[in-house]
Residue, then its C-alpha position, 0 to 999 in steps of 0.5 A: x462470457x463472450x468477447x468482442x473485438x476492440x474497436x477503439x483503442x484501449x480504455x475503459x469507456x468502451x467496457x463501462x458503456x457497454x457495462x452500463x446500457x447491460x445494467x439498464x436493461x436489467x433494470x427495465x426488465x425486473x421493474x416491468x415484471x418481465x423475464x430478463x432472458x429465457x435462462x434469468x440472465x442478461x448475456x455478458x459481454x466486453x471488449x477484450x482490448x486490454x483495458x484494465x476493466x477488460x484485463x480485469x473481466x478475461x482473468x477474473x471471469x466473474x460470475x454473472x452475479x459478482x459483474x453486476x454487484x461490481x457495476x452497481x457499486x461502480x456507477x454512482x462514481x462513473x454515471x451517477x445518474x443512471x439507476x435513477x434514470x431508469x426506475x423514474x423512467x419506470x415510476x413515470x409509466x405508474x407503480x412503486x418500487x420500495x424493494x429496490x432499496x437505495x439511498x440517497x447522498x445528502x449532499x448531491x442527492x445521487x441514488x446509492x445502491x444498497x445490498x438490496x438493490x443487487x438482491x432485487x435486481x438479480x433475484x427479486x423474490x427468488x431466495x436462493x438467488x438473495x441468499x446467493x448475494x448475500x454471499x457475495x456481500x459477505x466479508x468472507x467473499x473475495x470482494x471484501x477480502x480483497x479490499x475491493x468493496x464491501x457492505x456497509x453494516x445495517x443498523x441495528x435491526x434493519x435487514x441484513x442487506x440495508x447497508x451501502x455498496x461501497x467501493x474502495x477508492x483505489x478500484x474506482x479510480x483503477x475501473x474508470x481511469x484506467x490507474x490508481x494513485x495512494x490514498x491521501x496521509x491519514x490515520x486510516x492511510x499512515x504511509x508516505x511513498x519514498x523514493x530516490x534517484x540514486x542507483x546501489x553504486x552510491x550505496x556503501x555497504x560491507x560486502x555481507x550487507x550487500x549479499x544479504x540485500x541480494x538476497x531479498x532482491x533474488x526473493x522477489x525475482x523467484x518466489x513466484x517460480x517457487x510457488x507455482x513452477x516448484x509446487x512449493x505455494x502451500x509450504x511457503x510462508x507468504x510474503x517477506x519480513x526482513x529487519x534492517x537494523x544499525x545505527x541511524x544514518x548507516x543507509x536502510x532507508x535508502x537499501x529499501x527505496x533502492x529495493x523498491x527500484x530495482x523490483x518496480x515495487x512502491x516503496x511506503x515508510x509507515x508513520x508508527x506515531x500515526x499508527x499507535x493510538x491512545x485509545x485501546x482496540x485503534x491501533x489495528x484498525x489504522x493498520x488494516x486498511x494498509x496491508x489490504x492496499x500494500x498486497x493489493x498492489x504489490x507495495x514495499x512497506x517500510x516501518x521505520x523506527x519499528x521499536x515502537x510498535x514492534x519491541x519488547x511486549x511490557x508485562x502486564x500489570x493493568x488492562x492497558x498493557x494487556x490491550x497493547x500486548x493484544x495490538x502488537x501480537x495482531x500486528x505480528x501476526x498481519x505482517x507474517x500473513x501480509x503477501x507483500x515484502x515488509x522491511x523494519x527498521x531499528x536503530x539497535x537489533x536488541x529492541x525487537x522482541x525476540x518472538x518477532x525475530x524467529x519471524x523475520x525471513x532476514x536480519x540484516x546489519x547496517x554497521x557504521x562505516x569504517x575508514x574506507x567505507x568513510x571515504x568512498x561516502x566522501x567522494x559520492x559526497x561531492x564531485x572532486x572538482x568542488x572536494x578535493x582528496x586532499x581535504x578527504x583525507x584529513x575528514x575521513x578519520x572522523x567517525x560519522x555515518x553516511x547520512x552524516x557525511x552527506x549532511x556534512x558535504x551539503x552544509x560545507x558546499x553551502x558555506x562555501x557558495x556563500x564565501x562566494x567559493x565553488x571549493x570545500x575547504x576544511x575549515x567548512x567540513x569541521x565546522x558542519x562535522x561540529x553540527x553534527x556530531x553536537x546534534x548527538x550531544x557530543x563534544x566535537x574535537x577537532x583531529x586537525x588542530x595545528 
């Protein structure tokens, strides 16, 4: 492999035309029954011009072999029409080419490389080379462990190689753009970015809950060292698993999105009720697709709510339960296998099964905050100028959470605007502090009655 220097600045274009016109050429070569060069290979070479493709080419060095099956997974996305225009280029001249295999979309008619295809192309009638793509489209390959791309399944009985390239989404949009974007909210995609504009100083935590949040944090900083620098890779568990557990309101989403900030991560809550189906064997396969992505790109996931998946198994008194028992002990065993940081949230520690919490590398509290806690929530809440410390005073002993102080803060400051006033007064606290604490299902007792 040799490279060039740049000549325009950094894109992928300049890789992929160069790329694309070496696909060509082998085309040309094996449908005109040529030799492809004297040692059976089109030289490779690309512009080292820190492109993503470029990057991608300098620290992978692929194989010749692996380059090609990439680029003709690739080209209907990027140039839909150039194996087409090749084999008719060669079709016009006389002859059939069956043993290149394809197929075509139904919809815009574009010509799909199949397994065959990269086999025909890079080996024709040669076995070994065949058995050689094979292995690259294996699911063993690091293609498809990876999530890069992948073979589709032949049908039942069609050759082994029958099956489409597939590229995943994100390594098209990352080989052509240049970036990747999440996939859209699915079953198959059950994750929503988070994210907050807020820094730790609005987070009010004890100070032991803000060392141990440290602690995640001096992980993610020196894990690499340890692998690489200390020799410790093979002893070390991959990834992080840390519990965030207390009541609701008491911060953890927040703690994982503030994470998320500080580390440069991607911060993904998984939506649990779009994970667990009701049909037996899905569940996995909802999860799968995401924990590919998440260590692909180095995501935080968050699974919030995490009782209902991840708490105590049921006995087993029918198939049903034996199948959901089988679903949780994958899941646990994807997340202790998972390289990225995975952060669960539960509302009460004791709801996690205990076999799950030996796995965690942290379990972290979120106590309700007391008296003092309370007020500096209070004065985060609102600005002195709209809150003043005198009425803080009098609605700091109520027992709320900082997620309900702050939906307190924003229901008063409304019912102030709409009086026509730019001050919260008491009267506007208690009566959001009604709301909330009846939400609950509790009986709100006033602690200022006259």
């Amino acid at each position: 492999m040799t490279s060039q220097t740049p000549i325009f600045a950094p894109s992928n274009a300049d890789n992929l035309d160069t790329a694309f016109e070496m696909i060509a050429r082998l085309i040309r070569s094996r449908l005109g029954g040529e030799d492809i060069a004297p040692d059976g290979t089109v030289g490779l070479e690309y512009f080292d011009d820190n492109s993503p493709l470029g990057n991608f080419l300098r620290d992978r060095e692929p194989p010749f072999a692996e380059y090609i099956t990439l680029l003709l997974a690739l080209a209907p996305h990027a140039r839909p029409t150039l194996i087409d225009a090749e084999i008719r280029a060669i079709l016009d001249k006389g002859g059939d080419f069956p043993e290149v295999g394809g197929l075509r979309d139904p919809d815009s008619r574009t010509f799909l490389p199949t397994g065959q295809t990269v086999a025909f192309l890079l080996a024709g009638d040669d076995l070994e080379g065949r058995f050689v793509v094979q292995r690259i489209l294996s699911p063993d390959h690091w293609f498809a462990r990876e999530g890069i791309l992948r073979l589709e399944p032949a049908k039942d009985g069609a050759p082994a190689l029958s099956g489409r390239l597939i590229l995943a989404r994100d390594w098209v949009d990352r080989l052509t753009l240049g970036e990747t974007s999440a996939p859209p909210f699915s079953a198959e995609f059950p994750a929503r970015r988070i994210e907050t504009q807020l820094g730790w100083d609005d987070l009010v935590l004890p100070a032991g809950t803000q060392a141990h949040l440290s602690e995640i944090l001096d992980w993610v900083q020196h894990f690499g060292t340890l692998s690489a620098d200390w020799g410790l890779k093979a002893r070390l568990r991959p990834g992080y698993r840390a519990l965030f557990h207390g009541a609701s309101g008491t911060g953890k989403t927040f703690a994982a999105t503030l994470i998320g900030k500080t580390t440069g991560r991607e911060v993904f809550r998984v939506d649990l009720s779009a994970v667990v189906s009701k049909y037996i064997g899905e569940t996995e396969k909802n999860l799968a697709n995401l924990f590919t992505i998440a260590q692909d790109r180095n995501w935080i996931l968050f699974f919030d709510e995490a009782d209902a998946l991840f708490g105590k198994r049921t006995n087993v008194k029918d198939s049903h339960d034996r199948y959901a028992n089988q679903e949780v002990s994958y899941l646990l065993q994807r997340i202790e296998e998972c390289d990225a940081l995975c952060i669960l949230a539960s509302n009460l520690r004791a709801n996690i099964d205990d076999a799950f919490l030996r796995r965690f590398n942290a379990v972290i509290r979120f106590p309700e905050p007391g008296a003092a806690e309370r007020q500096s929530i209070w004065r985060r809440a609102l600005p002195l100028e709209h809150l003043s410390d005198e009425v803080i005073d009098l609605v700091c002993p109520y027992e709320l959470t900082g997620g309900s102080i702050v939906n307190v803060a924003q229901f008063a400051a409304i019912n102030a605007l709409t009086r026509g006033e730019r001050e919260v007064g008491l009267q506007d606290l208690e009566l959001g502090i009604r709301r909330e604490i009846e939400k609950e299902g509790k009986v709100f007792r006033s602690l200022n009655a006259s």
